[in-house]
Each structure stands twice: as structure tokens, then as C-alpha cells.
PDB file with SEQRES, HELIX, SHEET and CRYST1 records, atoms N, CA, C and O in Angstrom:
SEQRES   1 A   74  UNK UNK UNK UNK UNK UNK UNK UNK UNK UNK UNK UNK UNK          
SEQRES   2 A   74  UNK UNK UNK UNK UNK UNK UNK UNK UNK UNK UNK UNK UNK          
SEQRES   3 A   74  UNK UNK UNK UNK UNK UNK UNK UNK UNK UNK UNK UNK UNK          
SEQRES   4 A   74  UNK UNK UNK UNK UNK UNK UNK UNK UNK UNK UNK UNK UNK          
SEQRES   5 A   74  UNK UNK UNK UNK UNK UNK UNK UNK UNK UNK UNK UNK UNK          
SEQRES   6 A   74  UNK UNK UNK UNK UNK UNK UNK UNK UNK                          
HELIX    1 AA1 UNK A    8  UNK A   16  1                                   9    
HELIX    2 AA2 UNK A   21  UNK A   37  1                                  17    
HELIX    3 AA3 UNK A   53  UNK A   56  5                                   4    
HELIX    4 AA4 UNK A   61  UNK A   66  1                                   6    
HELIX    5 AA5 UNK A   69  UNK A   73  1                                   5    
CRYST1    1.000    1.000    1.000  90.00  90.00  90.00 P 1           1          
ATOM      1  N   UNK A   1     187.224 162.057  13.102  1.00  0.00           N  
ATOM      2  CA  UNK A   1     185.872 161.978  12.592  1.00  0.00           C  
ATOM      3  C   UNK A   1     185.561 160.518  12.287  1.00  0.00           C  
ATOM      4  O   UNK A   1     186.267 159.880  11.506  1.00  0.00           O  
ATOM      5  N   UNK A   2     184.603 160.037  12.845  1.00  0.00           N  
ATOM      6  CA  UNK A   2     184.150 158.451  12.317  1.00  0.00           C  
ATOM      7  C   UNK A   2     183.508 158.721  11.235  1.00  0.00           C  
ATOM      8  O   UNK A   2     182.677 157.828  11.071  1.00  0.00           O  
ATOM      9  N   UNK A   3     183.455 159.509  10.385  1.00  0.00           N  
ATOM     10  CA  UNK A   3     182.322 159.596   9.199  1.00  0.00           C  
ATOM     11  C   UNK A   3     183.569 160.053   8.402  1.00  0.00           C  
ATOM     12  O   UNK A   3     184.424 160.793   8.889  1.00  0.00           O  
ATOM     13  N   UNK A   4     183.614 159.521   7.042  1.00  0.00           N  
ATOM     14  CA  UNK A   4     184.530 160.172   6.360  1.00  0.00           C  
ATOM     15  C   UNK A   4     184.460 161.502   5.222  1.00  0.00           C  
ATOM     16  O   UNK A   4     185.131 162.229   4.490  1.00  0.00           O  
ATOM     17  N   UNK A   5     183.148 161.195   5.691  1.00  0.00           N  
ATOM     18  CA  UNK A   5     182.234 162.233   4.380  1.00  0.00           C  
ATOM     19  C   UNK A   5     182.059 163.603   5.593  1.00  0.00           C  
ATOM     20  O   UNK A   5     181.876 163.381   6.790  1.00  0.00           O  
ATOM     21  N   UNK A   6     182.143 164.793   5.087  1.00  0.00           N  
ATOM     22  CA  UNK A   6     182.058 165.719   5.397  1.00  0.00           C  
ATOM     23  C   UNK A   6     180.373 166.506   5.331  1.00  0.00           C  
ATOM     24  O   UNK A   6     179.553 166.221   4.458  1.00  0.00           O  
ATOM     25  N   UNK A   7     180.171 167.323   6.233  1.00  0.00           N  
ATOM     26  CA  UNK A   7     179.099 168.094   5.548  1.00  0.00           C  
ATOM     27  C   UNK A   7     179.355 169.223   4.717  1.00  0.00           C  
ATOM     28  O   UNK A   7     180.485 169.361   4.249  1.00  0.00           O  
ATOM     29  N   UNK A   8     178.377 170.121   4.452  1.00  0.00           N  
ATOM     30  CA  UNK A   8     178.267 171.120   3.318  1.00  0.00           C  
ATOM     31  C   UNK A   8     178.787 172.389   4.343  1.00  0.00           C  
ATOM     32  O   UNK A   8     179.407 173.438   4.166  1.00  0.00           O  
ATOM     33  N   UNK A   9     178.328 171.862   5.226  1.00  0.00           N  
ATOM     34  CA  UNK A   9     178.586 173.566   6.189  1.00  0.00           C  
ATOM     35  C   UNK A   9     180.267 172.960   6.664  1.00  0.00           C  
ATOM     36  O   UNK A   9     181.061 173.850   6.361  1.00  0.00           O  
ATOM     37  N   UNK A  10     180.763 172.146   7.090  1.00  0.00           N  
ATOM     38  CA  UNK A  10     181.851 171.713   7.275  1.00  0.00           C  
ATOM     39  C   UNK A  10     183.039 172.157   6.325  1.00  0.00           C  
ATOM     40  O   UNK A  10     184.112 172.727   6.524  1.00  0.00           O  
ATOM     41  N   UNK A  11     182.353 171.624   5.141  1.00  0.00           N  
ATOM     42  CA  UNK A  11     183.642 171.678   3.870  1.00  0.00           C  
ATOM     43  C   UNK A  11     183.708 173.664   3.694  1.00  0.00           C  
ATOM     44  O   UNK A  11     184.664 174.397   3.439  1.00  0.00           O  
ATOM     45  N   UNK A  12     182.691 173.886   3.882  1.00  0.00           N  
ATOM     46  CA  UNK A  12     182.702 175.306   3.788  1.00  0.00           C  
ATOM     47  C   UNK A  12     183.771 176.144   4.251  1.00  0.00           C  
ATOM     48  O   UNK A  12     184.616 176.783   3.622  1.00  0.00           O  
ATOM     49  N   UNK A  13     183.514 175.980   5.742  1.00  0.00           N  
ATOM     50  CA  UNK A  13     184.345 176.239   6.853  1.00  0.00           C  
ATOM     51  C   UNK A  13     185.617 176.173   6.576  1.00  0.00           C  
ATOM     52  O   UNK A  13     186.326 177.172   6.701  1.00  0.00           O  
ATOM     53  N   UNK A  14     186.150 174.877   6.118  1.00  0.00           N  
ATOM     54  CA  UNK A  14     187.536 174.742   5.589  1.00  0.00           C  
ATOM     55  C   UNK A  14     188.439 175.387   4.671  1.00  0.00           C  
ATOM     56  O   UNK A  14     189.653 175.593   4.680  1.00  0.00           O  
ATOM     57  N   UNK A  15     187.198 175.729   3.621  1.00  0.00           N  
ATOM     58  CA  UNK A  15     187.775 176.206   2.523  1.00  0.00           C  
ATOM     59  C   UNK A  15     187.693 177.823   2.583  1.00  0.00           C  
ATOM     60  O   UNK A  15     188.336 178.565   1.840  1.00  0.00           O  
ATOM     61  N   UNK A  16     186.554 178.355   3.860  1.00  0.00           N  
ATOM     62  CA  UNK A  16     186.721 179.611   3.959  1.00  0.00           C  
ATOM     63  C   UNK A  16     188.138 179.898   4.839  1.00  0.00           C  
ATOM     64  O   UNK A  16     188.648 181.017   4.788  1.00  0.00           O  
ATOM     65  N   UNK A  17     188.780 178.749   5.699  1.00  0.00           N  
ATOM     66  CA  UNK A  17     190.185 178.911   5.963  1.00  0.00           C  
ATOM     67  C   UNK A  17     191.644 178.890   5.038  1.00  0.00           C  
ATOM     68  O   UNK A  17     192.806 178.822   5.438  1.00  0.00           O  
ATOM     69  N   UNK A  18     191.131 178.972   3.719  1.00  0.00           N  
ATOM     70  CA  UNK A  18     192.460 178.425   3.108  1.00  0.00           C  
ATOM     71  C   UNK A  18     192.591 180.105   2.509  1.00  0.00           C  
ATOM     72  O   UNK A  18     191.642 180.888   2.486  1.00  0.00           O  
ATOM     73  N   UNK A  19     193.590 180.328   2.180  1.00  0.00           N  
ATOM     74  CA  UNK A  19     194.264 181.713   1.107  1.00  0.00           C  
ATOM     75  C   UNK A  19     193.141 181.889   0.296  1.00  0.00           C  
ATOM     76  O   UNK A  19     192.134 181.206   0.483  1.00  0.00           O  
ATOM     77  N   UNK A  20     193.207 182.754  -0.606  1.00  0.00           N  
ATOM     78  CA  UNK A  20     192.600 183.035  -1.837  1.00  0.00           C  
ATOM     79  C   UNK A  20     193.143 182.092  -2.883  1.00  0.00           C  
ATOM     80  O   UNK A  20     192.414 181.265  -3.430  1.00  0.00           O  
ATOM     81  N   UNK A  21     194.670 182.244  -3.211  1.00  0.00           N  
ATOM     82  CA  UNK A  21     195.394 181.198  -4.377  1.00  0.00           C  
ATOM     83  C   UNK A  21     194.935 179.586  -3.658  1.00  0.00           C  
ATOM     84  O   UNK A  21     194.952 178.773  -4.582  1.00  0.00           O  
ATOM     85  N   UNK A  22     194.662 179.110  -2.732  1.00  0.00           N  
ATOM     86  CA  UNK A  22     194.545 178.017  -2.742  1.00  0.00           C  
ATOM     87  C   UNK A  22     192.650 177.491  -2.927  1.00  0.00           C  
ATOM     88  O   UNK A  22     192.141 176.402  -3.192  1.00  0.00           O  
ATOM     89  N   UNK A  23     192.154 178.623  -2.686  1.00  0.00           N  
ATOM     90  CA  UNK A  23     190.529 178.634  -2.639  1.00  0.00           C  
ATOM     91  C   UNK A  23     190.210 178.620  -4.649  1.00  0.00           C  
ATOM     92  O   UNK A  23     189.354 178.005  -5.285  1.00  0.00           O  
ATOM     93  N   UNK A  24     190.925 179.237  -4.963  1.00  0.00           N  
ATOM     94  CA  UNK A  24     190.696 179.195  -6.486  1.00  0.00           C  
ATOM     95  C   UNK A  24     190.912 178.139  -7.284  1.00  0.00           C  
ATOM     96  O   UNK A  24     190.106 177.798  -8.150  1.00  0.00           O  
ATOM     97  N   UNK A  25     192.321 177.375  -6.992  1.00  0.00           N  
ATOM     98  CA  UNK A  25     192.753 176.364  -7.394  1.00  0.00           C  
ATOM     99  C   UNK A  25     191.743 175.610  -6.880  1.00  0.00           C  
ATOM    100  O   UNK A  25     191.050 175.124  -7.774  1.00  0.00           O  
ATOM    101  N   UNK A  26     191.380 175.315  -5.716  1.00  0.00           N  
ATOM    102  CA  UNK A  26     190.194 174.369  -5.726  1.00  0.00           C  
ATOM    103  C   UNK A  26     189.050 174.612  -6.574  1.00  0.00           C  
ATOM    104  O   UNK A  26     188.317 173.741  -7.043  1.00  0.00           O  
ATOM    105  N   UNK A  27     188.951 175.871  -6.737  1.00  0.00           N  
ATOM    106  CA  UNK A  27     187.852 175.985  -7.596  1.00  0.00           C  
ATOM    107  C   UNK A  27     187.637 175.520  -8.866  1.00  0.00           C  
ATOM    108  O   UNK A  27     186.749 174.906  -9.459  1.00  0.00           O  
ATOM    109  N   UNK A  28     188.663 175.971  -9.098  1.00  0.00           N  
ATOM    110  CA  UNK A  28     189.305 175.691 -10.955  1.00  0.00           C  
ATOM    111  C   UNK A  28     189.153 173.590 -11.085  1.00  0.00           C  
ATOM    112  O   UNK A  28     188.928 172.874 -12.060  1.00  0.00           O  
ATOM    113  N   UNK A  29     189.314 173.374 -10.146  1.00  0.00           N  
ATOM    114  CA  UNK A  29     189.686 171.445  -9.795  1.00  0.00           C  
ATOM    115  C   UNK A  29     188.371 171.218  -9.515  1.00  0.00           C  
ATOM    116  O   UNK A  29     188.119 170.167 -10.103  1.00  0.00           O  
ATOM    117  N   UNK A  30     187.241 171.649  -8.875  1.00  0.00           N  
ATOM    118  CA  UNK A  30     186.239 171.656  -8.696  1.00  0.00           C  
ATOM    119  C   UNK A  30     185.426 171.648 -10.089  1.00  0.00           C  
ATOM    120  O   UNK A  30     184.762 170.712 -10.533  1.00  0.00           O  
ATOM    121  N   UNK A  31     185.627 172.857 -10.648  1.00  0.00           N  
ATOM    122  CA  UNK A  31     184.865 172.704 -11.758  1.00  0.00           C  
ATOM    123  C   UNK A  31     185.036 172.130 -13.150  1.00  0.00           C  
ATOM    124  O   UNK A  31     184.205 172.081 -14.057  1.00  0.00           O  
ATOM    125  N   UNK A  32     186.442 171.657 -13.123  1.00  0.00           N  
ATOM    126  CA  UNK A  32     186.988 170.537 -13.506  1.00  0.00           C  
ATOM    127  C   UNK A  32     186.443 169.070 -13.644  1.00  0.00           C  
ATOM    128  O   UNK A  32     186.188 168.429 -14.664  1.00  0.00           O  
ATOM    129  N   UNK A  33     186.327 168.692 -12.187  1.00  0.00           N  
ATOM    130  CA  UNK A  33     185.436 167.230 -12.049  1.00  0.00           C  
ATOM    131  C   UNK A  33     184.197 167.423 -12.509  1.00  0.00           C  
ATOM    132  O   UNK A  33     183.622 166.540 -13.146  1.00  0.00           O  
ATOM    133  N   UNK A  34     183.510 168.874 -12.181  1.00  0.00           N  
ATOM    134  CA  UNK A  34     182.045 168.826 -12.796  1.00  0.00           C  
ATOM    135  C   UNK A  34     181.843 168.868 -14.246  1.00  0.00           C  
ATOM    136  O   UNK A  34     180.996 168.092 -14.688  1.00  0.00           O  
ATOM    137  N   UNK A  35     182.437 169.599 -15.039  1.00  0.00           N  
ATOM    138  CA  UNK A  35     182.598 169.700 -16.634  1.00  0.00           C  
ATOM    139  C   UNK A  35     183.422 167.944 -16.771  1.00  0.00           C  
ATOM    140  O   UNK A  35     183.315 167.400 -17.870  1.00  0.00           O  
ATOM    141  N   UNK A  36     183.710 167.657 -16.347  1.00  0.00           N  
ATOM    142  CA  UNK A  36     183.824 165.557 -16.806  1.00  0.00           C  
ATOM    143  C   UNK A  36     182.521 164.936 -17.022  1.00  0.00           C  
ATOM    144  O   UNK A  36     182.003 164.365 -17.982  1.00  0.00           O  
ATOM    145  N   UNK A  37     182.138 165.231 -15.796  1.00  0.00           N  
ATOM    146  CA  UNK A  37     180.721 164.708 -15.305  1.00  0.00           C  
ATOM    147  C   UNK A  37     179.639 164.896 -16.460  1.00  0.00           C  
ATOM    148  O   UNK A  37     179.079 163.924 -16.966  1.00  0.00           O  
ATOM    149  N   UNK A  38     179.432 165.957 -16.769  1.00  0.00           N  
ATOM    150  CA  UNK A  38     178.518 166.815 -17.795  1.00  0.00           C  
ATOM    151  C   UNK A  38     178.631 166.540 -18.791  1.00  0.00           C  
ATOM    152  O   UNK A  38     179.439 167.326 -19.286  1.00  0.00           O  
ATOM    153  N   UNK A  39     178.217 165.663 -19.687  1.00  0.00           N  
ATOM    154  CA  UNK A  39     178.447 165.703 -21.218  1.00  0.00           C  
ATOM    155  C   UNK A  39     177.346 166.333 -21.991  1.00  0.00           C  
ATOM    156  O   UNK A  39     176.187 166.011 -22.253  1.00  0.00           O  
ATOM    157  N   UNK A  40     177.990 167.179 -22.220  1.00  0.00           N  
ATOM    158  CA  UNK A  40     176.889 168.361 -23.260  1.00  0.00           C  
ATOM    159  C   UNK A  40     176.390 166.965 -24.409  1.00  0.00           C  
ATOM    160  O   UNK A  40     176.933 165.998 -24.942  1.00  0.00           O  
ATOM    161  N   UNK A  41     175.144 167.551 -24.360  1.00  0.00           N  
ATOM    162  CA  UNK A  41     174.162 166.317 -24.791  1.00  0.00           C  
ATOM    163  C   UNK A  41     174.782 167.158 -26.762  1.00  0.00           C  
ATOM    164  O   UNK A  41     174.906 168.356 -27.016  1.00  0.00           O  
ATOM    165  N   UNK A  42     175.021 165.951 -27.734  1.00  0.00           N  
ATOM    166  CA  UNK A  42     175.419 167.007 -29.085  1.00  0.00           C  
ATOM    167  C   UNK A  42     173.685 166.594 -29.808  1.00  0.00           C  
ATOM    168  O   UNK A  42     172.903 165.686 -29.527  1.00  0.00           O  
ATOM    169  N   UNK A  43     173.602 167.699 -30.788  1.00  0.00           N  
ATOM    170  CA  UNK A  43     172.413 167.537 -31.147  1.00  0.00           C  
ATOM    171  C   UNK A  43     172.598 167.507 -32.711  1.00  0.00           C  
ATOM    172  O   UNK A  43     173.719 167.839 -33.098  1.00  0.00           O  
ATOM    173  N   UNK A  44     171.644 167.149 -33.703  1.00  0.00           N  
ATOM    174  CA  UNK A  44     171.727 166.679 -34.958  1.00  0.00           C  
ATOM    175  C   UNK A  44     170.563 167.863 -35.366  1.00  0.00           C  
ATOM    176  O   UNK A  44     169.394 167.970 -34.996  1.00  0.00           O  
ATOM    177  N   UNK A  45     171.349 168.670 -36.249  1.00  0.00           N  
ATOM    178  CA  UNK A  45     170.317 169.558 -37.311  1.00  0.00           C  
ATOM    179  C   UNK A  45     169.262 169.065 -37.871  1.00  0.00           C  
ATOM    180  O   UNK A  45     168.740 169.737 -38.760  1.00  0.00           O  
ATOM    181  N   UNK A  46     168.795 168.041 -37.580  1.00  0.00           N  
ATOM    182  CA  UNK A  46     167.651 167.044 -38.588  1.00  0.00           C  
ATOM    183  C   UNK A  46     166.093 167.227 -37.424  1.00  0.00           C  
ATOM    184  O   UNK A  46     164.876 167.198 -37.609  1.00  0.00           O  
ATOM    185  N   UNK A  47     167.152 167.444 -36.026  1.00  0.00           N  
ATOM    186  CA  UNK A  47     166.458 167.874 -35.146  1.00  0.00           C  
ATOM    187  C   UNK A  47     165.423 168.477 -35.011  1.00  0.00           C  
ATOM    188  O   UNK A  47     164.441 168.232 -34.311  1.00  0.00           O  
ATOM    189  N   UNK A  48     165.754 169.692 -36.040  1.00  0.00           N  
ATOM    190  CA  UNK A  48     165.150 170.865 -36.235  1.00  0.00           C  
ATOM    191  C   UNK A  48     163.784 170.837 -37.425  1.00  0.00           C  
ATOM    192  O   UNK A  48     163.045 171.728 -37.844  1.00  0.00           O  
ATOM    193  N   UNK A  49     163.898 169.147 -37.748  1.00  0.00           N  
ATOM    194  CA  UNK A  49     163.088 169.408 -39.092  1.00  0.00           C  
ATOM    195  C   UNK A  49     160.934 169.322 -38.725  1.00  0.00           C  
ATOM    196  O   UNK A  49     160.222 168.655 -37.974  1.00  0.00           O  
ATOM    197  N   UNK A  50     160.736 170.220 -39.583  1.00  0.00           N  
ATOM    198  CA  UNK A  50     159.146 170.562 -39.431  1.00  0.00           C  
ATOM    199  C   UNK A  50     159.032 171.148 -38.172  1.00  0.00           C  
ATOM    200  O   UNK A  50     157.983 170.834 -37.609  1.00  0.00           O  
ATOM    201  N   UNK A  51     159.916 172.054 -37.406  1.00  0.00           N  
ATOM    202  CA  UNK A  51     159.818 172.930 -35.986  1.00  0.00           C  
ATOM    203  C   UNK A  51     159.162 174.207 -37.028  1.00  0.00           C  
ATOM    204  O   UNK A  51     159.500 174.580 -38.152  1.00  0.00           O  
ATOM    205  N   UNK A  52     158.084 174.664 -36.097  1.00  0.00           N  
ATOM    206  CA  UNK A  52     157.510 175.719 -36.545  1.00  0.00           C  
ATOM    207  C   UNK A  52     156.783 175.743 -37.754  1.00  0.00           C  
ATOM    208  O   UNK A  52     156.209 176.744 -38.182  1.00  0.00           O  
ATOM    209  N   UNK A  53     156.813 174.386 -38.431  1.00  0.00           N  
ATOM    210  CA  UNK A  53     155.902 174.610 -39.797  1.00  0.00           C  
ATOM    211  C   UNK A  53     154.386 174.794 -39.366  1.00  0.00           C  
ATOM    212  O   UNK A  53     153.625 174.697 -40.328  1.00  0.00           O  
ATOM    213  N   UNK A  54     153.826 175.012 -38.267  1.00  0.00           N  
ATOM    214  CA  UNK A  54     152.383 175.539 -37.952  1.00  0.00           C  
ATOM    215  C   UNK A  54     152.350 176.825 -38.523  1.00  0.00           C  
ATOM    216  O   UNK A  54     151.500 177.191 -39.334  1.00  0.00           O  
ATOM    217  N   UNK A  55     153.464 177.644 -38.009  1.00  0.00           N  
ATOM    218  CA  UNK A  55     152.860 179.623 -38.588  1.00  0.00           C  
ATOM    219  C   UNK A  55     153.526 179.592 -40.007  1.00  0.00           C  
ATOM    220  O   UNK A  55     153.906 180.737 -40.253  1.00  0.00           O  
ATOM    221  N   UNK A  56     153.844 178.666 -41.128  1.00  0.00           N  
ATOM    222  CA  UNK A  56     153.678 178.840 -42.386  1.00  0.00           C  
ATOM    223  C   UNK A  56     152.448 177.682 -43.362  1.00  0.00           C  
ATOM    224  O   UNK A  56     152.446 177.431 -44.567  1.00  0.00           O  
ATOM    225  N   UNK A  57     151.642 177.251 -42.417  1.00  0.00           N  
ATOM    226  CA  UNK A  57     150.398 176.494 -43.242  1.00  0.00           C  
ATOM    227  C   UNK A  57     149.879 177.118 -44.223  1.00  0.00           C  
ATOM    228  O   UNK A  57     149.831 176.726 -45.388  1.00  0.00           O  
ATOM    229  N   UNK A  58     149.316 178.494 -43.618  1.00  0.00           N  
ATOM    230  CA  UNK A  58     148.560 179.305 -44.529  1.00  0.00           C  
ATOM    231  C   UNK A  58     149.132 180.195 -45.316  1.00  0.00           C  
ATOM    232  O   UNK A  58     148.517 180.810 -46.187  1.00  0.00           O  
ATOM    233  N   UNK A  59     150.330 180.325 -45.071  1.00  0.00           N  
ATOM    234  CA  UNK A  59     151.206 181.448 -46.289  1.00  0.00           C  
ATOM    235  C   UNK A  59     151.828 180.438 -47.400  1.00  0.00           C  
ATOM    236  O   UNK A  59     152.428 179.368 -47.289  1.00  0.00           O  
ATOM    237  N   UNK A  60     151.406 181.285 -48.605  1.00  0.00           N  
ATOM    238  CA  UNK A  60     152.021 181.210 -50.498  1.00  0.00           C  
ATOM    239  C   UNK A  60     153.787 181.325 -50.036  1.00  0.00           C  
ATOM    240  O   UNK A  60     154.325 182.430 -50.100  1.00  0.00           O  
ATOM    241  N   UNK A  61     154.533 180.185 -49.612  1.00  0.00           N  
ATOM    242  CA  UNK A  61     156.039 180.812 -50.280  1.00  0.00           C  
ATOM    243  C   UNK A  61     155.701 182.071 -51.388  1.00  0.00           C  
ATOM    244  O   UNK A  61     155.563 183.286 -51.244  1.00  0.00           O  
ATOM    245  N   UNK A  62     155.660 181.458 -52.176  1.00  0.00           N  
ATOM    246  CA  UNK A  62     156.129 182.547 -53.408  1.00  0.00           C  
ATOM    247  C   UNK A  62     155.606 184.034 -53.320  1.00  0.00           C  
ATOM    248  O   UNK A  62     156.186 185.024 -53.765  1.00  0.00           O  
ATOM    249  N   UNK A  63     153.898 183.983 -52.385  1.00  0.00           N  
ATOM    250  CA  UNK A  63     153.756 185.240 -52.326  1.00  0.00           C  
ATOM    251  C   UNK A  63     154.579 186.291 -50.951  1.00  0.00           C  
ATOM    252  O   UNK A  63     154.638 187.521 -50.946  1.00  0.00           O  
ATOM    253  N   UNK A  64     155.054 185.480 -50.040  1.00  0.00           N  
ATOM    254  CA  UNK A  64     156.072 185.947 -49.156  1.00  0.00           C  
ATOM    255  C   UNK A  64     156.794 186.477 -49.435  1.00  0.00           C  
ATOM    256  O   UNK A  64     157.041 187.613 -49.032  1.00  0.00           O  
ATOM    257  N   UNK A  65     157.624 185.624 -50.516  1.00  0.00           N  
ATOM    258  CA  UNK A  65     158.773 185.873 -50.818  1.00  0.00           C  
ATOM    259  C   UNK A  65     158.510 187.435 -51.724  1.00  0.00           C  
ATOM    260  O   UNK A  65     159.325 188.341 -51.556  1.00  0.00           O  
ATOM    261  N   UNK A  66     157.587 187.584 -52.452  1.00  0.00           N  
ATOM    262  CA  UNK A  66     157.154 189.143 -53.021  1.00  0.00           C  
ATOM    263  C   UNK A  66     156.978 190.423 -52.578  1.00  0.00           C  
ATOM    264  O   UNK A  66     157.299 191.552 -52.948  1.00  0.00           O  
ATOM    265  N   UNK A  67     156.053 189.654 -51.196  1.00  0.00           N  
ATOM    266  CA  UNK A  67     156.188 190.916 -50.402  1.00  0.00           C  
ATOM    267  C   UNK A  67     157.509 190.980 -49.503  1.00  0.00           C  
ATOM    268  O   UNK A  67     157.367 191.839 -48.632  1.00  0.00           O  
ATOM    269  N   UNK A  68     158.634 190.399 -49.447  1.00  0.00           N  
ATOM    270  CA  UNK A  68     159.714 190.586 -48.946  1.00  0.00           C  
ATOM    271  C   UNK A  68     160.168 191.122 -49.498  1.00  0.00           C  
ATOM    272  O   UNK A  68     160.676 192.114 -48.976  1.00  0.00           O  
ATOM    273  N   UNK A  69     160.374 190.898 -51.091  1.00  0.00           N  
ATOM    274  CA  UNK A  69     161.399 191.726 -51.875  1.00  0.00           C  
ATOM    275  C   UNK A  69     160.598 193.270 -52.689  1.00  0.00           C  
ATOM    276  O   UNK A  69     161.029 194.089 -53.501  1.00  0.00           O  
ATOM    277  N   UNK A  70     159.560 193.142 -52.133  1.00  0.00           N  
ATOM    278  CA  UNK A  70     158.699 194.376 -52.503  1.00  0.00           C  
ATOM    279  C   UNK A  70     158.848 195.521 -51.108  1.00  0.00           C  
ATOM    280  O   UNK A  70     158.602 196.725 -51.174  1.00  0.00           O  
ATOM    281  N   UNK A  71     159.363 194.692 -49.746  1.00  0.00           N  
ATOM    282  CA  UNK A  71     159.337 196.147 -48.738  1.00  0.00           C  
ATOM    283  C   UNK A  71     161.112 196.721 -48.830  1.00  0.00           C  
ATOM    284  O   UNK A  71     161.505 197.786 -48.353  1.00  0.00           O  
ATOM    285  N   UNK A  72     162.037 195.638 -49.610  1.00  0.00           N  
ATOM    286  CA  UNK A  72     163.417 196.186 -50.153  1.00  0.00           C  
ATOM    287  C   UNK A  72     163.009 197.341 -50.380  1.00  0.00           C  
ATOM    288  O   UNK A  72     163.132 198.152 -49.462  1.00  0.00           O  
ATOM    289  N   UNK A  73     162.475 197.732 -51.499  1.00  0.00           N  
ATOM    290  CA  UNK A  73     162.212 198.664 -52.460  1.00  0.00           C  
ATOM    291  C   UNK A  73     161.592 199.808 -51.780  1.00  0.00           C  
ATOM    292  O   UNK A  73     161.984 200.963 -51.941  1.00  0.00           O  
ATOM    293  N   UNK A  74     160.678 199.488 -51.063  1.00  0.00           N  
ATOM    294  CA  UNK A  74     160.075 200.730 -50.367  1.00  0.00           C  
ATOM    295  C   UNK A  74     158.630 200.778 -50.936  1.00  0.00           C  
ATOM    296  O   UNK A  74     157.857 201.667 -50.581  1.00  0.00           O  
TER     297      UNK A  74                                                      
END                                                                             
């Protein structure tokens, strides 16, 4: 091959020739290099601050909190 890079339908082909135990292990190595690659982005709880304070503008905390502990009861 003068190209050293393979295609998608190529590499396919290959790997639909190998065993099962050797098709997995590639797999497992495969998804290996990709989880390197990937850095789960980490996120900061502060993140979260004033999300959703639109649907409590118009509600009383305190009267919420009454009728919460008033449907306990029945």
C-alpha cells in the first residue's frame, strides 16, 4: 500500500477477519484510546446557582412551605 492510512471500509474488513477474542481485545484498546482522549468536562455546584429562579418569582417561601406541610396531613 503507498498510503499508510487505511480506509473505514478497509479496517473493517480486517477486523471482520480476526477471531472474536482478538476483535474484542481490540475493542476494549479501542475504547481505551478514546476514554484518554475525552476528558469529562468536571463541573462546579456554583454552576447551578439562580437556575430556575424564574418559576419561584411569584411564590411566598413561607407560604409554600405551608401548603407542603399542610398536604402531609391530608
Amino acid at each position: 500500500m503507498a498510503n499508510d492510512t487505511l480506509s473505514h471500509n478497509e479496517l473493517l474488513t480486517m477486523i471482520q477477519r480476526l477471531d472474536t477474542d482478538e476483535q474484542l481485545r481490540l475493542l476494549e484498546e479501542v475504547a481505551m484510546i478514546v476514554r484518554n482522549k475525552i476528558k469529562p468536562k468536571r463541573h462546579n455546584i456554583l454552576e447551578l446557582r439562580g437556575l430556575g429562579k424564574e418559576v419561584w418569582e411569584s411564590v411566598d417561601a413561607q407560604e409554600y412551605v405551608d401548603r407542603e406541610r399542610d398536604s402531609w396531613t391530608g
